[in-house]
ZAGUTI-373923 format. One record per residue (C-alpha): residue number from 1; residue in one letter; x, y, z. Coordinates in steps of 0.25 Angstrom, whole numbers, plus 5000, padded with zeros to 4 digits. Layout:
nr | rest | east | north | up
NUM | A | X | Y | Z
...
***
This chain:
nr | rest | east | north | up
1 | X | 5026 | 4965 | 5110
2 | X | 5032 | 4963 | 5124
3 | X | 5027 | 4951 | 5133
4 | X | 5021 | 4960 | 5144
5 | X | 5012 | 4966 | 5133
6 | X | 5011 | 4952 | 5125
7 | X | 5007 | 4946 | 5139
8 | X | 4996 | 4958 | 5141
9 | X | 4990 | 4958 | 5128
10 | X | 4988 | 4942 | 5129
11 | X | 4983 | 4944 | 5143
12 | X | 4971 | 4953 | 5140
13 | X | 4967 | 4945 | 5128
14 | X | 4965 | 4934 | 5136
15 | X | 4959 | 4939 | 5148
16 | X | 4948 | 4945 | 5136
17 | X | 4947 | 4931 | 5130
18 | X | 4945 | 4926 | 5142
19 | X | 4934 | 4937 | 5147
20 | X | 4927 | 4935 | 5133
21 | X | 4927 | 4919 | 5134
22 | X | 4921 | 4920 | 5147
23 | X | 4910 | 4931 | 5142
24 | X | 4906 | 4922 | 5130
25 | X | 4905 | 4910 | 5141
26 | X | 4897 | 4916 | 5151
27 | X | 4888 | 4921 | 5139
28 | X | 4886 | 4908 | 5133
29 | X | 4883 | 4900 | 5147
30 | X | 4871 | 4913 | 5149
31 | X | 4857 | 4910 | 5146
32 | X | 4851 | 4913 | 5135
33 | X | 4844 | 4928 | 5139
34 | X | 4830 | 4925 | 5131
35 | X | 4824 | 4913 | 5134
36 | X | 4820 | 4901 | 5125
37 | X | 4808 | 4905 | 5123
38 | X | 4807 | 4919 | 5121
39 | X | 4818 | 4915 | 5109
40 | X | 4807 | 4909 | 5102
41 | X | 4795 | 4916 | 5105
42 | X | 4802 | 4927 | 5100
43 | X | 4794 | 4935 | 5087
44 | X | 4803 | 4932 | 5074
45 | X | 4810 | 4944 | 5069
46 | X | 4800 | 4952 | 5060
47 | X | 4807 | 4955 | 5046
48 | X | 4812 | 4969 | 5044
49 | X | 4801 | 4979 | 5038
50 | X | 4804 | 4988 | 5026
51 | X | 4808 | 5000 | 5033
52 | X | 4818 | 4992 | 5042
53 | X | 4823 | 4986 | 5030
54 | X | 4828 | 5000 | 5023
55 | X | 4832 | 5004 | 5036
56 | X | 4842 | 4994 | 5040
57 | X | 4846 | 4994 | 5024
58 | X | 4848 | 5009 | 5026
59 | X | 4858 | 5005 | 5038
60 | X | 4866 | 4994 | 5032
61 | X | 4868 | 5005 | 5020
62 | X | 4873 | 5015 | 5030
63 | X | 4882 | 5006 | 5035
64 | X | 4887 | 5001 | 5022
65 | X | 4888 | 5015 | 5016
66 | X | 4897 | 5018 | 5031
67 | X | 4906 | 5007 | 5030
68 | X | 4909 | 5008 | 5013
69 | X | 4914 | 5022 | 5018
70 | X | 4920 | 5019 | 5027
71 | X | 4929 | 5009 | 5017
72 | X | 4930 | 5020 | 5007
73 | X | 4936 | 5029 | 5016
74 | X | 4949 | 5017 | 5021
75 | X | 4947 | 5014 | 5006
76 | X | 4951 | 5029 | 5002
77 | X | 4962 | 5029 | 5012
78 | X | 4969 | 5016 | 5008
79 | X | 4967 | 5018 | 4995
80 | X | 4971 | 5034 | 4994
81 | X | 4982 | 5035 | 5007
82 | X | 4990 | 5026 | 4998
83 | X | 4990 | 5033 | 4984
84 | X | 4992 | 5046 | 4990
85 | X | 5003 | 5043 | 4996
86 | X | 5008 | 5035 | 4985
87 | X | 5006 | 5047 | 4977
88 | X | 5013 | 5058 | 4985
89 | X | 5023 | 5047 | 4986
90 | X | 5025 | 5045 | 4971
91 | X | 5023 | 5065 | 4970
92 | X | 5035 | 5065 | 4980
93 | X | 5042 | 5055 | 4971
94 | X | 5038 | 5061 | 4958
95 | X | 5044 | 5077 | 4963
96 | X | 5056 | 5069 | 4969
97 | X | 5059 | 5065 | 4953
98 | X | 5056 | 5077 | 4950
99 | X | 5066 | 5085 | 4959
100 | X | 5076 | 5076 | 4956
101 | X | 5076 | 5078 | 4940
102 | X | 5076 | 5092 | 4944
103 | X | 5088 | 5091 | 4953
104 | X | 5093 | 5082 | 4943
105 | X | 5093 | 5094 | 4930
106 | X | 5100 | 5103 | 4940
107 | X | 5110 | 5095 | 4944
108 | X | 5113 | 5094 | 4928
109 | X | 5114 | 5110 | 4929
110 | X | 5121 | 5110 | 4941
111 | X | 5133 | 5101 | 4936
112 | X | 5133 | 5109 | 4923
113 | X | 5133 | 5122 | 4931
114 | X | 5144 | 5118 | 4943
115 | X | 5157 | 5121 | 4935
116 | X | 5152 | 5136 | 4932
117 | X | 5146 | 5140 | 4946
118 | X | 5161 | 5138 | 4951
119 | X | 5167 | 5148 | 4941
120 | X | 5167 | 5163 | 4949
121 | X | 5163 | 5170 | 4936
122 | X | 5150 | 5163 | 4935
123 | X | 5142 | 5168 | 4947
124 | X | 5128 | 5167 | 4938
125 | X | 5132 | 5152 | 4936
126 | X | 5134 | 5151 | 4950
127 | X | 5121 | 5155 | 4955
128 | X | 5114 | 5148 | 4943
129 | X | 5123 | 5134 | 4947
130 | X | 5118 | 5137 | 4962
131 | X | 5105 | 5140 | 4959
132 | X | 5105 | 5125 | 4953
133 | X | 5111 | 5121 | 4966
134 | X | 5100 | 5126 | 4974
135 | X | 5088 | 5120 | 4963
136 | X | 5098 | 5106 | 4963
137 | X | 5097 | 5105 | 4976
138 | X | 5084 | 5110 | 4980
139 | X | 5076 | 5099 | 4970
140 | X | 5085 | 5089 | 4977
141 | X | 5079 | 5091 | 4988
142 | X | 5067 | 5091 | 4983
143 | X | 5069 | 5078 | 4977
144 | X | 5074 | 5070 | 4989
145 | X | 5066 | 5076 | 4998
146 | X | 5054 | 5070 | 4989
147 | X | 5059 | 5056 | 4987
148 | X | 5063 | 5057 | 5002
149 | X | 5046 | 5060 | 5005
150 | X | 5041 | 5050 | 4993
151 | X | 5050 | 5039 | 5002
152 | X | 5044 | 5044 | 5015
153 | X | 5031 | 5043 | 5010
154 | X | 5029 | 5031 | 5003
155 | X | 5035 | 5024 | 5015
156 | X | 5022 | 5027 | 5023
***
């Protein structure tokens, strides 16, 4: 943070502290609104009846039955936000590992089969040798690209 914006932000809280100082002054030299005695002539308070009772029972319920689900729903999302992600975290790494064992046979096939493709008499080993080619490089994507994502997401 700059000076100038330091400089405000300090300002205005200290003009409000000041403005709230002065408020909680001013109201505690007022005079008291109801006098001294009108305070104790006052009826005492009459305990709740039965029907008030429920009532006010049946409200503080209400709230407390707002306010649990409330809870549960920031419960749910800090509890299930992180294991899904962790999960498609740990499925993109999973199929990464399994591309890459794939990519991995066809390499074997592709070294066996390299020598023959080059001969001119073979054109059926050629296509088959390409073919591998194709598969060999299609499941290496595939693999990196899912290791790529499984990093992406876990660093979120």
């Amino acid at each position: 943070m700059d000076r100038v914006r330091f400089g405000r932000a300090l300002g205005y809280g200290a003009r409000h502290a000041a403005q709230s100082l002065k408020k909680a002054a001013e109201a505690a030299n007022a005079p008291n609104p109801q006098p001294a005695s009108a305070r104790h002539s006052a009826e005492p308070v009459q305990p709740l009846t039965q029907p008030a009772r429920v009532a006010h029972r049946v409200v503080q319920t209400r709230r407390k039955v707002a306010t649990t689900k409330t809870h549960a729903k920031t419960l749910g999302r800090s509890v299930w936000s992180p294991l899904a992600q962790f999960s498609s975290v740990l499925w993109l790494q999973v199929t990464g590992t399994f591309f890459t064992l794939l990519a991995l046979f066809l390499s074997e096939g592709l070294w066996k089969n390299h020598a023959s493709a080059l001969l001119p008499w073979h054109t059926h080993a050629a296509r088959i040798f390409y073919l591998q080619l194709l598969a060999f490089l299609a499941f290496t994507y595939f693999a990196i690209s899912n290791f790529v994502r499984a990093h992406l997401r876990g660093r979120r």
